[in-house]
DRENMARMI-625350 format. One line per field, with one value per residue: residue number from 1; y, x, z of N, C-alpha, C, O in turn. Coordinates in pm, 1 decimal. Atoms other than C-alpha are relative to their C-alpha. Layout:
BEGIN
seq <- NUM | ...
n_Y <- Y | ...
n_X <- X | ...
n_Z <- Z | ...
ca_Y <- Y | ...
ca_X <- X | ...
ca_Z <- Z | ...
c_Y <- Y | ...
c_X <- X | ...
c_Z <- Z | ...
o_Y <- Y | ...
o_X <- X | ...
o_Z <- Z | ...
//
This chain:
BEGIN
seq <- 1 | 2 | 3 | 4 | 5 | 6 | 7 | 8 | 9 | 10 | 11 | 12 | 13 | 14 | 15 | 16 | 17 | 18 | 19 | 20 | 21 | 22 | 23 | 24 | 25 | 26 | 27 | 28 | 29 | 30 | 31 | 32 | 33 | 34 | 35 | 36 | 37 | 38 | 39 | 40 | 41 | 42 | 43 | 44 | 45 | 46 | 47 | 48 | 49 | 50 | 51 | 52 | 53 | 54 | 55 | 56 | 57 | 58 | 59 | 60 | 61 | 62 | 63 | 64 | 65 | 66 | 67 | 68 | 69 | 70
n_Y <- 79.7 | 1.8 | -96.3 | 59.6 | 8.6 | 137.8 | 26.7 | -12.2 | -8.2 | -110.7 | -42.0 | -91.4 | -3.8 | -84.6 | -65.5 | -91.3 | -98.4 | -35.6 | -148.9 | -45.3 | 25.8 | 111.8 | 98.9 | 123.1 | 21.6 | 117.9 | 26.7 | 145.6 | 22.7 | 143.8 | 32.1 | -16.5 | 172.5 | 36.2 | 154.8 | -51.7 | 106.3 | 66.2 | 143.2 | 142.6 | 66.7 | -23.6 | -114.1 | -126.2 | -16.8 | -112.7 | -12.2 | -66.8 | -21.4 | -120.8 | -56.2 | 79.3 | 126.3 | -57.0 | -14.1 | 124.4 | 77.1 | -59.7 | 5.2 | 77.8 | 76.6 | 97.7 | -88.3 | -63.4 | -133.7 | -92.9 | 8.5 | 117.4 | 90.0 | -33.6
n_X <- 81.9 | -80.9 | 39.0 | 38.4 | 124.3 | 25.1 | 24.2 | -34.0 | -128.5 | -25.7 | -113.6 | -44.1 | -102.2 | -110.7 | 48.0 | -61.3 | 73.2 | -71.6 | -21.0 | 10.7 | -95.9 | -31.6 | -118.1 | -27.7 | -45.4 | 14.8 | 47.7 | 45.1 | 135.2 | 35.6 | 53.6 | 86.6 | 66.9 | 53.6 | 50.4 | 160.1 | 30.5 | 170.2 | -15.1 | -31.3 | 60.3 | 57.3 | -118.5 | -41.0 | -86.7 | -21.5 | -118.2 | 10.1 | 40.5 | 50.2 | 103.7 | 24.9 | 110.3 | 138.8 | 107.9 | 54.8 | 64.0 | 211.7 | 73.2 | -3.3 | 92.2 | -72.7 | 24.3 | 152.4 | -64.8 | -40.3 | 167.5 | 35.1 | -64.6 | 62.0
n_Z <- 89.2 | 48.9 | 112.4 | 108.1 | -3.5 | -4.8 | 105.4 | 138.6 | -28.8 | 84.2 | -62.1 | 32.0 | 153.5 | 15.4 | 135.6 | -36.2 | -24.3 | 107.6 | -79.8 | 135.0 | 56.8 | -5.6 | -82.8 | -65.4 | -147.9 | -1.5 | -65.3 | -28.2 | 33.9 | -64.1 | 25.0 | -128.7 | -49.3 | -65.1 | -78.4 | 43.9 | -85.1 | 1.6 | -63.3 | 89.6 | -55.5 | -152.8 | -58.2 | 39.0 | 43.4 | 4.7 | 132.8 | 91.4 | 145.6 | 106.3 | 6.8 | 144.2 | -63.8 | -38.8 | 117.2 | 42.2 | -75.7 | 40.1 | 112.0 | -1.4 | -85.8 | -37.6 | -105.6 | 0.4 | -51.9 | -105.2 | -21.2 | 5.2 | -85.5 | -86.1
ca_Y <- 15301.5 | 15118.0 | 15262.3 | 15022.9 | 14922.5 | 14553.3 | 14472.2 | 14603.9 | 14666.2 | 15034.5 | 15211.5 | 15539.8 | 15704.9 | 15910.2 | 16211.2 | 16605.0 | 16921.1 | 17135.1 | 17525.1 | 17763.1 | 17802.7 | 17458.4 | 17370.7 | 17039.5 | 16935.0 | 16567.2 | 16474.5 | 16162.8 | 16080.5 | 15865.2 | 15689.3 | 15775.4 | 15468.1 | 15376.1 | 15156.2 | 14999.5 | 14689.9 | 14488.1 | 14107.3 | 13797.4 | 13516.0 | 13627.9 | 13774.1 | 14150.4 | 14196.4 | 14494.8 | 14617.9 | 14905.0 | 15004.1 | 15265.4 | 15492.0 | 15336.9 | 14979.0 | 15103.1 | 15217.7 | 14947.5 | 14726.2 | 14915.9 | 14902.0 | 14547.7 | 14497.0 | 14363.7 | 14635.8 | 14826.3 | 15207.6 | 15434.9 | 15525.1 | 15189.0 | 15002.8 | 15210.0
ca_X <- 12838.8 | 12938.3 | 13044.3 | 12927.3 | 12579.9 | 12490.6 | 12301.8 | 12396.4 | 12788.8 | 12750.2 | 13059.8 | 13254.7 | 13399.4 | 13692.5 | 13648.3 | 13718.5 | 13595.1 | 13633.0 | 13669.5 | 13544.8 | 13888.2 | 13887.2 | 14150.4 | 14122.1 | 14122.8 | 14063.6 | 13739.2 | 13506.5 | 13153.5 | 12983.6 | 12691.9 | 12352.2 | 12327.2 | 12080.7 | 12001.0 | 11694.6 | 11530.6 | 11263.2 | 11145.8 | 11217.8 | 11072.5 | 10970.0 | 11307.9 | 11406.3 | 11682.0 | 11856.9 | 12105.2 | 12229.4 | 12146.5 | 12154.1 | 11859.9 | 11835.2 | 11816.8 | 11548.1 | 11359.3 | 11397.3 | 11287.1 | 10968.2 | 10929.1 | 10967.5 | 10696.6 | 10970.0 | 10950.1 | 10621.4 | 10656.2 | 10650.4 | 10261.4 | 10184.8 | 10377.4 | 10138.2
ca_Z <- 9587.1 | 9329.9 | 8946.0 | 8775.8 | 8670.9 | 8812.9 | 8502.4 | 8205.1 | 8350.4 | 8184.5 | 8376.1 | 8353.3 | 8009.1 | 7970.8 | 7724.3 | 7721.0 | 7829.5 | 7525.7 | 7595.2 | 7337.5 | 7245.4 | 7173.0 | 7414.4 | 7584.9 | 7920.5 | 8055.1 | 8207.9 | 8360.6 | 8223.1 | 8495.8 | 8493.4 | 8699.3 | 8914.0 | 9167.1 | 9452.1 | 9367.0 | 9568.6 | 9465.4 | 9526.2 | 9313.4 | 9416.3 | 9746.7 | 9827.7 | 9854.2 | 9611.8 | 9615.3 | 9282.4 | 9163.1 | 8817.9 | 8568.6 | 8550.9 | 8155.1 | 8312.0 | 8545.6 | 8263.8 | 8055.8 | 8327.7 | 8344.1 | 8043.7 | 7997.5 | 8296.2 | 8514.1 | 8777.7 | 8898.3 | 8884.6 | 9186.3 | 9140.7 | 9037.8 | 9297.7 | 9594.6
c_Y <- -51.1 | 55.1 | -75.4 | -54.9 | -164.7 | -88.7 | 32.1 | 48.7 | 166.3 | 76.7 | 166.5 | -2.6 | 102.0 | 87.2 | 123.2 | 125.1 | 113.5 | 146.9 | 70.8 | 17.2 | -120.9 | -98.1 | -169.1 | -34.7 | -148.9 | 1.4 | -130.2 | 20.9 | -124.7 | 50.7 | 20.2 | -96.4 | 29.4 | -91.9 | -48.7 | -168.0 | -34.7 | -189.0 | -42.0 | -141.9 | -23.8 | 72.7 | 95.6 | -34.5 | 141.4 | 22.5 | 144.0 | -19.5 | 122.1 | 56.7 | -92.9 | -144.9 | 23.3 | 29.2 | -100.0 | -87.0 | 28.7 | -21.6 | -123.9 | -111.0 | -49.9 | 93.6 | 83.7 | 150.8 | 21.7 | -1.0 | -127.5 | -123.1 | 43.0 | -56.1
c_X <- 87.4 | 37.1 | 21.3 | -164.4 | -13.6 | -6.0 | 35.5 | 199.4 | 14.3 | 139.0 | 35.6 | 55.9 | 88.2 | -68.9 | 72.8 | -93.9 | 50.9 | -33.8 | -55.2 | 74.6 | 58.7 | 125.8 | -122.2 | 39.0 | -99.5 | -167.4 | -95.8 | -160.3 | -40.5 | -147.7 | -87.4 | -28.5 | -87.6 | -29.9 | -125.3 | -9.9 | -140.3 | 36.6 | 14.5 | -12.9 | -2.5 | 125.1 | 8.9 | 183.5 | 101.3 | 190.1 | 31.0 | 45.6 | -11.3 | -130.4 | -38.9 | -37.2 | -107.5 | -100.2 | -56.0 | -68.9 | -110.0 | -86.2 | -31.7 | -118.0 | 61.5 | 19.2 | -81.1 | 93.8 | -59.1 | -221.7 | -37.3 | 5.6 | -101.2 | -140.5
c_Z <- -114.4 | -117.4 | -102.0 | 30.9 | -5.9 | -151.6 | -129.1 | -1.8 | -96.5 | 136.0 | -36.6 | -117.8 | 37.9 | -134.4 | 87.5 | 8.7 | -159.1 | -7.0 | -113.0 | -66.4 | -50.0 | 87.5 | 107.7 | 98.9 | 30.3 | 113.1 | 29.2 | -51.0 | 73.4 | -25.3 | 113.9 | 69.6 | 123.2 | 48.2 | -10.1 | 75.1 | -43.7 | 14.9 | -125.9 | 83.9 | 188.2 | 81.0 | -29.1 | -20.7 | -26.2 | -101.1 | 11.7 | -164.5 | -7.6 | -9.1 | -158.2 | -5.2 | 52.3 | -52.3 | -103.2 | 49.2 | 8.3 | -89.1 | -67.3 | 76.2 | 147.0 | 136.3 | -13.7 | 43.5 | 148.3 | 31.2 | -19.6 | 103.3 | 143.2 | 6.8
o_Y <- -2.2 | 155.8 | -63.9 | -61.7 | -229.1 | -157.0 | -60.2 | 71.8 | 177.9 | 22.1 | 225.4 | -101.7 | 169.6 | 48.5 | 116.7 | 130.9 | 110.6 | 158.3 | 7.1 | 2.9 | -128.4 | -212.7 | -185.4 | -26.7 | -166.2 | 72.2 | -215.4 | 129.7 | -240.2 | 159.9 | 3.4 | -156.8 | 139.4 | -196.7 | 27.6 | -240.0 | 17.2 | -251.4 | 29.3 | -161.9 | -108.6 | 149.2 | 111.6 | -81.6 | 181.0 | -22.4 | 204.6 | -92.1 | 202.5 | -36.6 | -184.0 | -193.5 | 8.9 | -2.9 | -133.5 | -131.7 | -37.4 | -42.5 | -113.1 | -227.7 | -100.1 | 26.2 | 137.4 | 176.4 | -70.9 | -61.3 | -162.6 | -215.2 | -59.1 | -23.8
o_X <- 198.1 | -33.3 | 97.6 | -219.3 | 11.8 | 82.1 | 33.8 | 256.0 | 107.8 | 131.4 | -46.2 | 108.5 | 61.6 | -148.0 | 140.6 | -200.2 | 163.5 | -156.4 | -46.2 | 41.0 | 180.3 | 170.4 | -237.2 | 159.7 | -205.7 | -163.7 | -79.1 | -213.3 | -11.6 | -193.2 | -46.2 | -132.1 | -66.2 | -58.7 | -220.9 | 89.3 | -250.7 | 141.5 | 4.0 | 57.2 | 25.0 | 118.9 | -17.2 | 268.0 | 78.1 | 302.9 | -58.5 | 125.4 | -62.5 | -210.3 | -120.8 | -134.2 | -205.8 | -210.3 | -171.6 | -160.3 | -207.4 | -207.5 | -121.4 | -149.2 | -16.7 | 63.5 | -95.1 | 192.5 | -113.8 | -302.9 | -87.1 | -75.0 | -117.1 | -215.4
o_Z <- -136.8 | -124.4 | -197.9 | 140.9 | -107.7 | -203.7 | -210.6 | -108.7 | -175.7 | 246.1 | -107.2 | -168.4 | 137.3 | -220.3 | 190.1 | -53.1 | -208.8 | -9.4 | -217.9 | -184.0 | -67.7 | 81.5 | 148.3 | 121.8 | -29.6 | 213.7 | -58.1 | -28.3 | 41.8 | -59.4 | 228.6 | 41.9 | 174.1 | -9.8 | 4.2 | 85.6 | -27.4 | 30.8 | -225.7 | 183.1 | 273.2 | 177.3 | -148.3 | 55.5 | -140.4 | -81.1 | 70.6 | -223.9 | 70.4 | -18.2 | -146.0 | -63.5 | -20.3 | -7.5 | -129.2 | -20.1 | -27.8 | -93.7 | -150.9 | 52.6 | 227.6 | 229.2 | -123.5 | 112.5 | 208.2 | 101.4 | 87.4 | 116.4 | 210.1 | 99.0
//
C-alpha cells in the first residue's frame, strides 16, 4: 500500500524511541492509512487516506458512515 495519504499527502516522520535512561534510538512514525472506495459522480473511486481524512470527510458530509451507508 501506499505511505502516503492521497488527500491530505500526510506521510511518515522520523523521531526517537526514548528509553528511561533517556538514551536514544532512531525510529519511524507512520501514518494509519486506508483503502477506502466510494462513488463520485456515479463512479467507484477508490483512495487511500488517513483515518483523520476519513473522519474529516464524515464530518464534512462528504462520505456516509458505515451504519449510515446500510
Amino acid at each position: 500500500m501506499a505511505s502516503r495519504c492521497e488527500l491530505t499527502g500526510k506521510g511518515k516522520q522520523y523521531g526517537h524511541n526514548v528509553s528511561f535512561s533517556l538514551r536514544r534510538t532512531k525510529r519511524v512514525f507512520k501514518p494509519n492509512l486506508q483503502k477506502k472506495t466510494f462513488t463520485v459522480g456515479g463512479q467507484k473511486v477508490t483512495m487511500v487516506l488517513s483515518t483523520q481524512a476519513i473522519r474529516t470527510l464524515r464530518k464534512k458530509g462528504i462520505l456516509q458512515s458505515a451504519a449510515k451507508a446500510k
